[in-house]
PyMOL Python script that loads the backbone (N, CA, C, O; Angstrom):
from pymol import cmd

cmd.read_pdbstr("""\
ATOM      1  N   UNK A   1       9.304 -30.183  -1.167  1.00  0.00           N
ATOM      2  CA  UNK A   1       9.681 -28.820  -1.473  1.00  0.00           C
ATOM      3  C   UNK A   1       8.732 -28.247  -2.520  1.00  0.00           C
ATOM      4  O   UNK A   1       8.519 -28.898  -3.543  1.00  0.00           O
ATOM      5  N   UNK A   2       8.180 -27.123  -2.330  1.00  0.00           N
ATOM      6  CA  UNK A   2       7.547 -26.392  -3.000  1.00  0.00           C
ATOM      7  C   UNK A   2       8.114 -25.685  -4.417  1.00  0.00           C
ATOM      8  O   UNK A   2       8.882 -24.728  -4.505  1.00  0.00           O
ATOM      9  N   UNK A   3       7.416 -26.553  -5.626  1.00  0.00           N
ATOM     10  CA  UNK A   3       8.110 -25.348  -6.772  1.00  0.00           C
ATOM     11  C   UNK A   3       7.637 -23.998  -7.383  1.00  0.00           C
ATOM     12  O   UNK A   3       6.466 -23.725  -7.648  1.00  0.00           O
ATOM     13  N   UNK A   4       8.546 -23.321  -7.539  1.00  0.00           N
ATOM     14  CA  UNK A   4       8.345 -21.567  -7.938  1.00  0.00           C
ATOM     15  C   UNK A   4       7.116 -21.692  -9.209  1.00  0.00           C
ATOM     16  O   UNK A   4       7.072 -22.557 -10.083  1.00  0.00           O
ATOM     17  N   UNK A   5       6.214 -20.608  -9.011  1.00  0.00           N
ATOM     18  CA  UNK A   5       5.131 -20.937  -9.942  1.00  0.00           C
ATOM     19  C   UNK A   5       5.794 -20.239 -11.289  1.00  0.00           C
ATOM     20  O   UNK A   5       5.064 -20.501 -12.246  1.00  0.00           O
ATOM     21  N   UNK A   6       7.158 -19.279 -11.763  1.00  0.00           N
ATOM     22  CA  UNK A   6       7.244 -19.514 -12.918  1.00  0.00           C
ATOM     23  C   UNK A   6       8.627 -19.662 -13.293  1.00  0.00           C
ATOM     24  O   UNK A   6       9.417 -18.929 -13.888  1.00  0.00           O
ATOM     25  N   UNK A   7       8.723 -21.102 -12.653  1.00  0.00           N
ATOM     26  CA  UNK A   7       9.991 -21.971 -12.571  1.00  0.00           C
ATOM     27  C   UNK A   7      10.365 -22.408 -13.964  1.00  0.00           C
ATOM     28  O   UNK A   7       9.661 -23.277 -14.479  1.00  0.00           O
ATOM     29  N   UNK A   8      11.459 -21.881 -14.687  1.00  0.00           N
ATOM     30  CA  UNK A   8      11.897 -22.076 -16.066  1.00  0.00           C
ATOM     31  C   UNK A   8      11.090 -20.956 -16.998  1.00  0.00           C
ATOM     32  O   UNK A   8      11.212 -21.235 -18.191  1.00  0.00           O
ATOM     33  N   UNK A   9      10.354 -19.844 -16.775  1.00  0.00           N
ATOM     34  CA  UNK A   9       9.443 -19.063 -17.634  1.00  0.00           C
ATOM     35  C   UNK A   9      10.988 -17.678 -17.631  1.00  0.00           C
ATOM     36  O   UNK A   9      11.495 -17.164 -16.634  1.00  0.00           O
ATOM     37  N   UNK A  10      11.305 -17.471 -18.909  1.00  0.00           N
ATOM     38  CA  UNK A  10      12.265 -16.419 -18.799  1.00  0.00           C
ATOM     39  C   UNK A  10      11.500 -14.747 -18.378  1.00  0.00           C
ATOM     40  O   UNK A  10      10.353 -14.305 -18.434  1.00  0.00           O
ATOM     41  N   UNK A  11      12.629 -14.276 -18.021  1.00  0.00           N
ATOM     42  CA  UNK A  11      12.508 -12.963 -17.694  1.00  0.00           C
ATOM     43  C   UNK A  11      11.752 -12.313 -18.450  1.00  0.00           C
ATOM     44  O   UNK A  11      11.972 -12.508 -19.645  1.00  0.00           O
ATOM     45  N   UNK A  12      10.578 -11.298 -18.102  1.00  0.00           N
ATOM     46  CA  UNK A  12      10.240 -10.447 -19.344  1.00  0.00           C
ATOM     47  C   UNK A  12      10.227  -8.591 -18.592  1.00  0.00           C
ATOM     48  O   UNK A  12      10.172  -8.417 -17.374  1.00  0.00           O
ATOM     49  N   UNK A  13      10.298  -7.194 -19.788  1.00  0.00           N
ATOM     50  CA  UNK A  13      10.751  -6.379 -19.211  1.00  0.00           C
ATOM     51  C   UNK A  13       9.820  -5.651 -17.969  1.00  0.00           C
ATOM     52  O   UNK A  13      10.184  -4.803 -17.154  1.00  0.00           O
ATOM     53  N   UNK A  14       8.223  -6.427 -18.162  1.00  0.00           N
ATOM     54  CA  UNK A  14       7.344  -6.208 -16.718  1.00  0.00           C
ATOM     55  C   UNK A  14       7.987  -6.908 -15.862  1.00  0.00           C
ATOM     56  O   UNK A  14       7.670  -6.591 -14.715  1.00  0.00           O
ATOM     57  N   UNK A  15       8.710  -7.675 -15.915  1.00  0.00           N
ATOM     58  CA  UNK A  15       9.061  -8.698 -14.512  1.00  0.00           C
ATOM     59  C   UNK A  15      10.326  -8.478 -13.988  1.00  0.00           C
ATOM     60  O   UNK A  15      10.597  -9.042 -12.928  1.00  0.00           O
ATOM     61  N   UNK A  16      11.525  -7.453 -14.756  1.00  0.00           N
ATOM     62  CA  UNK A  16      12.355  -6.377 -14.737  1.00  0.00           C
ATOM     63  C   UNK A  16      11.793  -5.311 -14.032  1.00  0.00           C
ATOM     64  O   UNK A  16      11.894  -5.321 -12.805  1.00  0.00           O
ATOM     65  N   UNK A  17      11.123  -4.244 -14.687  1.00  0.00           N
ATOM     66  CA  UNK A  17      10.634  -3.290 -13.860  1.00  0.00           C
ATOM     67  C   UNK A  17      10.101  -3.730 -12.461  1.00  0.00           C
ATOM     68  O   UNK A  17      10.459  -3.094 -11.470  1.00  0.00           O
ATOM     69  N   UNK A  18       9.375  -4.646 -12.362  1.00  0.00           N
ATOM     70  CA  UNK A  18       8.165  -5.159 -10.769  1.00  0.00           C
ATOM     71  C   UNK A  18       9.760  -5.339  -9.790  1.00  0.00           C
ATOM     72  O   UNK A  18       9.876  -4.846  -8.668  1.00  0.00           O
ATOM     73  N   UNK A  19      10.852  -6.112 -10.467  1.00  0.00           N
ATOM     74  CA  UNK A  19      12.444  -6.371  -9.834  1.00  0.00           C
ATOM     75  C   UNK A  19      13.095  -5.083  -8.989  1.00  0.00           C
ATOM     76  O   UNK A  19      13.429  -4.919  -7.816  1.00  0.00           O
ATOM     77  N   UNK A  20      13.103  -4.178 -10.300  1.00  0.00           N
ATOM     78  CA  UNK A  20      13.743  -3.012  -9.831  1.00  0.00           C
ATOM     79  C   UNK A  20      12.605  -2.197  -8.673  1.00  0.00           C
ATOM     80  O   UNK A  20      13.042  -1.913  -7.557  1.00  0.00           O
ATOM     81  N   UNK A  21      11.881  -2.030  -8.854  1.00  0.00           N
ATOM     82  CA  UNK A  21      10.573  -1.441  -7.527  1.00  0.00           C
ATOM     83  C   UNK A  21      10.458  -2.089  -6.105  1.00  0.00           C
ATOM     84  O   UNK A  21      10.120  -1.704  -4.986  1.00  0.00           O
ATOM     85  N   UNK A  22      10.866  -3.172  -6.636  1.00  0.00           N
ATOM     86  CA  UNK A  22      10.919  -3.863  -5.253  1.00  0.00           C
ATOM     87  C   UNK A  22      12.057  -3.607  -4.787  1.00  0.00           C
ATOM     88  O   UNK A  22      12.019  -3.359  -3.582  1.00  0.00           O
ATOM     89  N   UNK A  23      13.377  -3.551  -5.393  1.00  0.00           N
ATOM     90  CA  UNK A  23      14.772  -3.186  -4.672  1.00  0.00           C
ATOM     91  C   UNK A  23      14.817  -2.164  -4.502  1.00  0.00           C
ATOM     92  O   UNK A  23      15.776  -1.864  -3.791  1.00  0.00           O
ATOM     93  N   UNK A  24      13.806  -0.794  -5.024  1.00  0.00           N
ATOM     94  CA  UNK A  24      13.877   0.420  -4.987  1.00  0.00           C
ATOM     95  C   UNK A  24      12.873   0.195  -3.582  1.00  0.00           C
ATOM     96  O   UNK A  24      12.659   1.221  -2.935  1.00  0.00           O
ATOM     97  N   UNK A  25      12.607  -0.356  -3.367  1.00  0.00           N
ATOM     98  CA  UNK A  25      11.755  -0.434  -2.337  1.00  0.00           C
ATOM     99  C   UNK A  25      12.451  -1.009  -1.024  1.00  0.00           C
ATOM    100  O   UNK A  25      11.720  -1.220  -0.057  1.00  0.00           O
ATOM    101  N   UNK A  26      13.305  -1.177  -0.962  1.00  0.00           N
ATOM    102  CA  UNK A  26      14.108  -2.067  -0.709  1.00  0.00           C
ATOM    103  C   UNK A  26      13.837  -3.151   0.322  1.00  0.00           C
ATOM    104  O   UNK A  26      14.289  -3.278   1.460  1.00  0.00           O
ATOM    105  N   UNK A  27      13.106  -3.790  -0.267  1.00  0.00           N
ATOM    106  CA  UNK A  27      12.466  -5.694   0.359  1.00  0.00           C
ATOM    107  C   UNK A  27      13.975  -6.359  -0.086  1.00  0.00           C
ATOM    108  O   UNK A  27      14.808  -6.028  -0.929  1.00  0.00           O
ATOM    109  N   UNK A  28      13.912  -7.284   0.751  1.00  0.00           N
ATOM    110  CA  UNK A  28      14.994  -8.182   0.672  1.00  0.00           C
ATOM    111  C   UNK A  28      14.935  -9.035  -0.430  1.00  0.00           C
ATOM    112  O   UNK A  28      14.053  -8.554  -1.141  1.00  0.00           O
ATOM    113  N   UNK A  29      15.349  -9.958  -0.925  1.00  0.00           N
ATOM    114  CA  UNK A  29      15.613 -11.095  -1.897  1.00  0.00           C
ATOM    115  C   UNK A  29      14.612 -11.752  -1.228  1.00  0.00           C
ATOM    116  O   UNK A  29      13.554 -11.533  -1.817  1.00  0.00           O
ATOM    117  N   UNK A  30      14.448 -12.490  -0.222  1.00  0.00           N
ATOM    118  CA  UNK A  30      13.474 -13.676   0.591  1.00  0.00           C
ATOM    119  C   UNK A  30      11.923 -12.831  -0.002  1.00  0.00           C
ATOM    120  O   UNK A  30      11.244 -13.543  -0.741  1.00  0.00           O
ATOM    121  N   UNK A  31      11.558 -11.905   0.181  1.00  0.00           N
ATOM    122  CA  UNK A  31      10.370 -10.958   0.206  1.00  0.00           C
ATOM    123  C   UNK A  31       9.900 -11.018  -1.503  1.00  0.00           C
ATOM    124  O   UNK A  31       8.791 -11.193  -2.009  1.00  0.00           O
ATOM    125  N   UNK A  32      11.088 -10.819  -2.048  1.00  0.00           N
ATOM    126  CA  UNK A  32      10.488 -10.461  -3.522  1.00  0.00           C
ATOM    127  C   UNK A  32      10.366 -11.774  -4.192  1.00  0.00           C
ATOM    128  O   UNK A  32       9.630 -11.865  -5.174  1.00  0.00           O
ATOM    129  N   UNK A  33      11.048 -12.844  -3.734  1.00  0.00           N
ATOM    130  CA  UNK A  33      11.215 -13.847  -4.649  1.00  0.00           C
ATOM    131  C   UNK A  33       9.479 -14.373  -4.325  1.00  0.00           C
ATOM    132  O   UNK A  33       8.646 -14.407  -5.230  1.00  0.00           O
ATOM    133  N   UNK A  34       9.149 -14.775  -2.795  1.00  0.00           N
ATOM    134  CA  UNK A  34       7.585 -14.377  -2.548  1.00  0.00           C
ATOM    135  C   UNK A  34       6.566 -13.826  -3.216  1.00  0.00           C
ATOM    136  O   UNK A  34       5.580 -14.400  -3.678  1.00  0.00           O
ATOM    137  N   UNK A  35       6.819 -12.784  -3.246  1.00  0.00           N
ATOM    138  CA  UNK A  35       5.829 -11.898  -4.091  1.00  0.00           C
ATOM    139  C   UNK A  35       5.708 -12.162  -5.714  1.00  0.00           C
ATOM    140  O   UNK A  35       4.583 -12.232  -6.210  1.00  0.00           O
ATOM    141  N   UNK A  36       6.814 -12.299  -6.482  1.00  0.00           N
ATOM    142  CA  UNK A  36       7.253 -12.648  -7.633  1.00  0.00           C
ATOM    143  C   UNK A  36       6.610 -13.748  -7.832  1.00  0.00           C
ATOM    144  O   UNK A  36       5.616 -13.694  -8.556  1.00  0.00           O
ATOM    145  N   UNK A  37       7.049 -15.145  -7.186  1.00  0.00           N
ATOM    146  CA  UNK A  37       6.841 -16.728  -7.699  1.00  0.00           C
ATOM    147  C   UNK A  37       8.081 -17.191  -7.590  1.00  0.00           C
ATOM    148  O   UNK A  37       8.405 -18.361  -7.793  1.00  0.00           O
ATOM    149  N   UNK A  38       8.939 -16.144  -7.213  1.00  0.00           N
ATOM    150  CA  UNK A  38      10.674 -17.385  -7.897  1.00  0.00           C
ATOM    151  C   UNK A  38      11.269 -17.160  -7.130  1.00  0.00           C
ATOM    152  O   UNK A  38      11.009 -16.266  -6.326  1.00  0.00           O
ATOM    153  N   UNK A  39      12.490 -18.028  -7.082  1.00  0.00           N
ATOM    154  CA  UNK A  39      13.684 -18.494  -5.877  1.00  0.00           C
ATOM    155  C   UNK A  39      14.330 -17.395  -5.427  1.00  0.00           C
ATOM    156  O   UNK A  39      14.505 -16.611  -6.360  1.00  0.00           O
ATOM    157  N   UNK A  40      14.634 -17.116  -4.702  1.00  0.00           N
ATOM    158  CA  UNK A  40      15.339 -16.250  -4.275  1.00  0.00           C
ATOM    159  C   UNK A  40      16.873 -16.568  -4.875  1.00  0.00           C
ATOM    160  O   UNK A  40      17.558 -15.576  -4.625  1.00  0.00           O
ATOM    161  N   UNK A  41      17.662 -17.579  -5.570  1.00  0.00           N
ATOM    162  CA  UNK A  41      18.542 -17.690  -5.578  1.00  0.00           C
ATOM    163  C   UNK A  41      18.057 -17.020  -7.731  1.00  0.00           C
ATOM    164  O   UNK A  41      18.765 -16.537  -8.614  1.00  0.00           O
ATOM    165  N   UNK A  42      16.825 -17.322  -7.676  1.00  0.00           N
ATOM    166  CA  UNK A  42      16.339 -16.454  -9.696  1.00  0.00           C
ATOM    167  C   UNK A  42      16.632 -15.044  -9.154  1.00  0.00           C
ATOM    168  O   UNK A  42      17.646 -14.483  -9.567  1.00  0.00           O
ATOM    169  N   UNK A  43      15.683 -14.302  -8.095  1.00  0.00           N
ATOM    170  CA  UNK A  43      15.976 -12.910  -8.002  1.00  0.00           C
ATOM    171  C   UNK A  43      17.161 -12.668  -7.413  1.00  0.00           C
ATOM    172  O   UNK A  43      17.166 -11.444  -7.545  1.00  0.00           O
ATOM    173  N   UNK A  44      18.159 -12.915  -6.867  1.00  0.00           N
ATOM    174  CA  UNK A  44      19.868 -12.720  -7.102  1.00  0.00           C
ATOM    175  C   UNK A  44      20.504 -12.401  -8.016  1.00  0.00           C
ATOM    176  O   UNK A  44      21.145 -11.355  -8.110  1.00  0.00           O
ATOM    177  N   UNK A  45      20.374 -13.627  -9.155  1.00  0.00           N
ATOM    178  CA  UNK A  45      21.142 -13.742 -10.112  1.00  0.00           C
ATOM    179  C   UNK A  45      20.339 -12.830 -11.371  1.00  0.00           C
ATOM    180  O   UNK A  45      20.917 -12.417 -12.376  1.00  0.00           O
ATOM    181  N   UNK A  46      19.135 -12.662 -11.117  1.00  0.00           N
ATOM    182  CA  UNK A  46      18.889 -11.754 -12.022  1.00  0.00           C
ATOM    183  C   UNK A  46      19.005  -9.996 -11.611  1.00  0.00           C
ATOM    184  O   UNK A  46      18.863  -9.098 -12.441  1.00  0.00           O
ATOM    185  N   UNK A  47      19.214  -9.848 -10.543  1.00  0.00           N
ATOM    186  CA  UNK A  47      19.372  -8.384  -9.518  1.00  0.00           C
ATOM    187  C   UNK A  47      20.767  -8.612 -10.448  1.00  0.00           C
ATOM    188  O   UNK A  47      20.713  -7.854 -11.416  1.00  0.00           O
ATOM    189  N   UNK A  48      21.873  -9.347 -10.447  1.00  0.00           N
ATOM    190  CA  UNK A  48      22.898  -9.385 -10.340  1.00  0.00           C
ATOM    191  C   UNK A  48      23.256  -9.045 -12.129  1.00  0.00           C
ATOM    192  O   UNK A  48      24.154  -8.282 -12.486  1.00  0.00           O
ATOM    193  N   UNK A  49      22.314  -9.816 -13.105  1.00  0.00           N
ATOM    194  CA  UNK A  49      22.564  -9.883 -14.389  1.00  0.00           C
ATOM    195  C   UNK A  49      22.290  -8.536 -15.001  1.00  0.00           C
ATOM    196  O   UNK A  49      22.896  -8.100 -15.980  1.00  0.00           O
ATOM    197  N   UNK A  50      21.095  -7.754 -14.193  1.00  0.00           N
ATOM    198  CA  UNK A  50      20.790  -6.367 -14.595  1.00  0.00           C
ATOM    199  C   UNK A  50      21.645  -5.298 -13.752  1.00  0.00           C
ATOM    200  O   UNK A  50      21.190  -4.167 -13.577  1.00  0.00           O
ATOM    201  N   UNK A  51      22.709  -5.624 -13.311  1.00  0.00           N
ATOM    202  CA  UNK A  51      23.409  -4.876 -12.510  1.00  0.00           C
ATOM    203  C   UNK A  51      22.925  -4.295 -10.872  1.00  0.00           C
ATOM    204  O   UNK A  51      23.900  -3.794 -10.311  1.00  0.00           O
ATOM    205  N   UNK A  52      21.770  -4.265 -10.094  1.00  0.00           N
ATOM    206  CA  UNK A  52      21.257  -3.853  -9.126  1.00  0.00           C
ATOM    207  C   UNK A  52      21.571  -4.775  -7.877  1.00  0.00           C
ATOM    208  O   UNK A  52      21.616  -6.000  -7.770  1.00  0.00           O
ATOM    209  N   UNK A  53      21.785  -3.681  -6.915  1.00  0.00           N
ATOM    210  CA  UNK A  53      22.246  -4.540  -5.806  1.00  0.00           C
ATOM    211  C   UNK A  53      21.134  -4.461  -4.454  1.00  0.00           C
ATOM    212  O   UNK A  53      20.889  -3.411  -3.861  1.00  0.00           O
ATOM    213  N   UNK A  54      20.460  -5.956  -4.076  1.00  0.00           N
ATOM    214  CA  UNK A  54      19.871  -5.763  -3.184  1.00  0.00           C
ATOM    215  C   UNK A  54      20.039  -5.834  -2.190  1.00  0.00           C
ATOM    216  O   UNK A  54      21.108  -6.359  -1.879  1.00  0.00           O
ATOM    217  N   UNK A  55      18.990  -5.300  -0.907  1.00  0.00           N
ATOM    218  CA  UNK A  55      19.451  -4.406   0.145  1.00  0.00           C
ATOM    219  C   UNK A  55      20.107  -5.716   1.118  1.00  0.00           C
ATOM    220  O   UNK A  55      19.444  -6.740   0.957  1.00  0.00           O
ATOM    221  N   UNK A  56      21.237  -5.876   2.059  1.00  0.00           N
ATOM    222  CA  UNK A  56      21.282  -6.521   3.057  1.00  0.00           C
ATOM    223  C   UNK A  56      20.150  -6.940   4.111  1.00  0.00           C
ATOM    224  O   UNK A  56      19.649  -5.817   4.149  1.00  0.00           O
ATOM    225  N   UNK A  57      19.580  -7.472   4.748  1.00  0.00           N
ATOM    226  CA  UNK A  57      19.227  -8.602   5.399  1.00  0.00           C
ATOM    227  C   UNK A  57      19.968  -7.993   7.045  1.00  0.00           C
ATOM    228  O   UNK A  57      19.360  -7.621   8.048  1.00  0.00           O
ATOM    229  N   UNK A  58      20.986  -8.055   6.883  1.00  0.00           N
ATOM    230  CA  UNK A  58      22.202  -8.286   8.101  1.00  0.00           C
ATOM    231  C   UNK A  58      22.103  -6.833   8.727  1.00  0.00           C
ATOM    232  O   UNK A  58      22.034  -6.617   9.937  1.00  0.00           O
ATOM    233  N   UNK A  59      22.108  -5.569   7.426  1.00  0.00           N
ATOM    234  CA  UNK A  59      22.970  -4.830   7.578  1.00  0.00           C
ATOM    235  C   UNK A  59      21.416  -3.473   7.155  1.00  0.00           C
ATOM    236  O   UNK A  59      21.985  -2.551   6.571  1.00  0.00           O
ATOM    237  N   UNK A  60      20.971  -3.375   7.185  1.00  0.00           N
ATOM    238  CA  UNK A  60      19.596  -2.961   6.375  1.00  0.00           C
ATOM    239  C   UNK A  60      19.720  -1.247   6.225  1.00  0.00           C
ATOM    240  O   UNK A  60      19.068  -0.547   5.450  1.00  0.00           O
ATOM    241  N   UNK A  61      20.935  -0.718   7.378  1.00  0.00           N
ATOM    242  CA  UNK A  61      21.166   1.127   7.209  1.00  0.00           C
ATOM    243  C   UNK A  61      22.194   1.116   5.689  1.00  0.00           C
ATOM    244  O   UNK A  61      22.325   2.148   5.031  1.00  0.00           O
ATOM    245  N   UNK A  62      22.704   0.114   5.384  1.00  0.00           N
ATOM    246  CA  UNK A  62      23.442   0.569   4.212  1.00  0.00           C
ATOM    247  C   UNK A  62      23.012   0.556   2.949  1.00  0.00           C
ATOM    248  O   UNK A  62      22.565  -0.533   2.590  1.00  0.00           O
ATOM    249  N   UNK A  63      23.003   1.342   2.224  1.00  0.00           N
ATOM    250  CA  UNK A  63      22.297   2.108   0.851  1.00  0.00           C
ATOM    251  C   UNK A  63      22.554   0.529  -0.159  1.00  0.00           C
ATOM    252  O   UNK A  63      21.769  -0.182  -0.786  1.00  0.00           O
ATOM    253  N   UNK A  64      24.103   0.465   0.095  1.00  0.00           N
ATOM    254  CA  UNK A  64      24.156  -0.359  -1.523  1.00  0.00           C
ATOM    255  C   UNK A  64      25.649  -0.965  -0.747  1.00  0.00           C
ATOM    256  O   UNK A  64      26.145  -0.125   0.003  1.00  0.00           O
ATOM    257  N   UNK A  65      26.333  -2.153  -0.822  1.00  0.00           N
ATOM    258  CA  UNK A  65      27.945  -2.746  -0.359  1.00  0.00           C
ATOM    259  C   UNK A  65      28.602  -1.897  -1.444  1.00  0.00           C
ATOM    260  O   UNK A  65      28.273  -1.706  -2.615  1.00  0.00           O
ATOM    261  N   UNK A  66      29.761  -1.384  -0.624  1.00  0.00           N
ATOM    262  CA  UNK A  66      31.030  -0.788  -0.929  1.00  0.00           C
ATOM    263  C   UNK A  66      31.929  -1.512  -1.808  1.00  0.00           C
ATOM    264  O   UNK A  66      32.108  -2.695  -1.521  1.00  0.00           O
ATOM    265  N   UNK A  67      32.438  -1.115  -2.663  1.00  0.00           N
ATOM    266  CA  UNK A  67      33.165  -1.810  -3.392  1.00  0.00           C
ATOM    267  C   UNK A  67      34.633  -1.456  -3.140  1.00  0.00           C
ATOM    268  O   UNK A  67      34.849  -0.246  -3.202  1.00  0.00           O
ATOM    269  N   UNK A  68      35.865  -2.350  -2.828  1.00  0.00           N
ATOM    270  CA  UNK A  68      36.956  -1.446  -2.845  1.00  0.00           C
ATOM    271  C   UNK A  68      37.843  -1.560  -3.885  1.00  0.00           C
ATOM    272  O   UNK A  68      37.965  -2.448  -4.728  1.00  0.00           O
ATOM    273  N   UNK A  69      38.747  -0.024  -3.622  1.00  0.00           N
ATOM    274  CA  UNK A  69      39.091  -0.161  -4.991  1.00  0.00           C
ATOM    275  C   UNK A  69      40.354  -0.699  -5.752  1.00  0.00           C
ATOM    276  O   UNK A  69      40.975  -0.289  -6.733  1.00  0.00           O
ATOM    277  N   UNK A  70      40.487  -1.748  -4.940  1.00  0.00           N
ATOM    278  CA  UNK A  70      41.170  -2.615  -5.929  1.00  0.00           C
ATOM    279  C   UNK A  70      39.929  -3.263  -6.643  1.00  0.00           C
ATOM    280  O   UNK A  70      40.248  -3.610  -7.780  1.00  0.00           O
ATOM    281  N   UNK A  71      38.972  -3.464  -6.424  1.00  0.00           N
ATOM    282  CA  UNK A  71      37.844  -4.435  -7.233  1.00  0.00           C
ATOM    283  C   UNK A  71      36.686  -3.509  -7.803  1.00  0.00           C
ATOM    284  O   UNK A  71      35.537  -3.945  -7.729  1.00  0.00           O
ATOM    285  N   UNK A  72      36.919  -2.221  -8.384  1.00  0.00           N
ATOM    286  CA  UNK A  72      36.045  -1.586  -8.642  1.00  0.00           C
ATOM    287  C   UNK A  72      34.883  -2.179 -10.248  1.00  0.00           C
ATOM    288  O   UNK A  72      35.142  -2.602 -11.375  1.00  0.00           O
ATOM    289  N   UNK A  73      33.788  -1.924  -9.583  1.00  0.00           N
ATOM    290  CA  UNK A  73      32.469  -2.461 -10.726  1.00  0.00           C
ATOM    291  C   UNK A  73      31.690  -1.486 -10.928  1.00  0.00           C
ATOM    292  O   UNK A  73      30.718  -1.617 -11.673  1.00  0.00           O
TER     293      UNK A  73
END
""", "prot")
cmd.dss("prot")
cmd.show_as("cartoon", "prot")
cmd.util.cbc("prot")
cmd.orient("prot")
């Protein structure tokens, strides 16, 4: 198995912004973690830690998942 070239290097706010452009762009998780160096399971949890939700895979016409509102975020 191949390791991420900046496997254990923390987040910095260029590598935030390049995050958000790419979801504004909307490439999938598989695509950016590629482009980036890191796991797709790092760009999740960091999409997830800065609040941004990336695009479905499955589902690719929907903007952003619905939240309902019993579980509103």
């Amino acid at each position: 198995m191949r390791q991420s070239v900046n496997r254990g290097r923390p987040w910095t706010d260029d590598d935030d912004a390049d995050l958000r452009g790419r979801i504004a762009a909307r490439q999938t998780a598989a695509v950016i973690a590629r482009g980036i160096g890191r796991t797709q399971d790092a760009v999740r949890g960091r999409a997830s830690t800065l609040g941004l939700a990336l695009p479905s895979p499955t589902r690719p016409w929907r903007q952003w998942p619905r939240r309902s509102p019993a579980n509103p975020q």
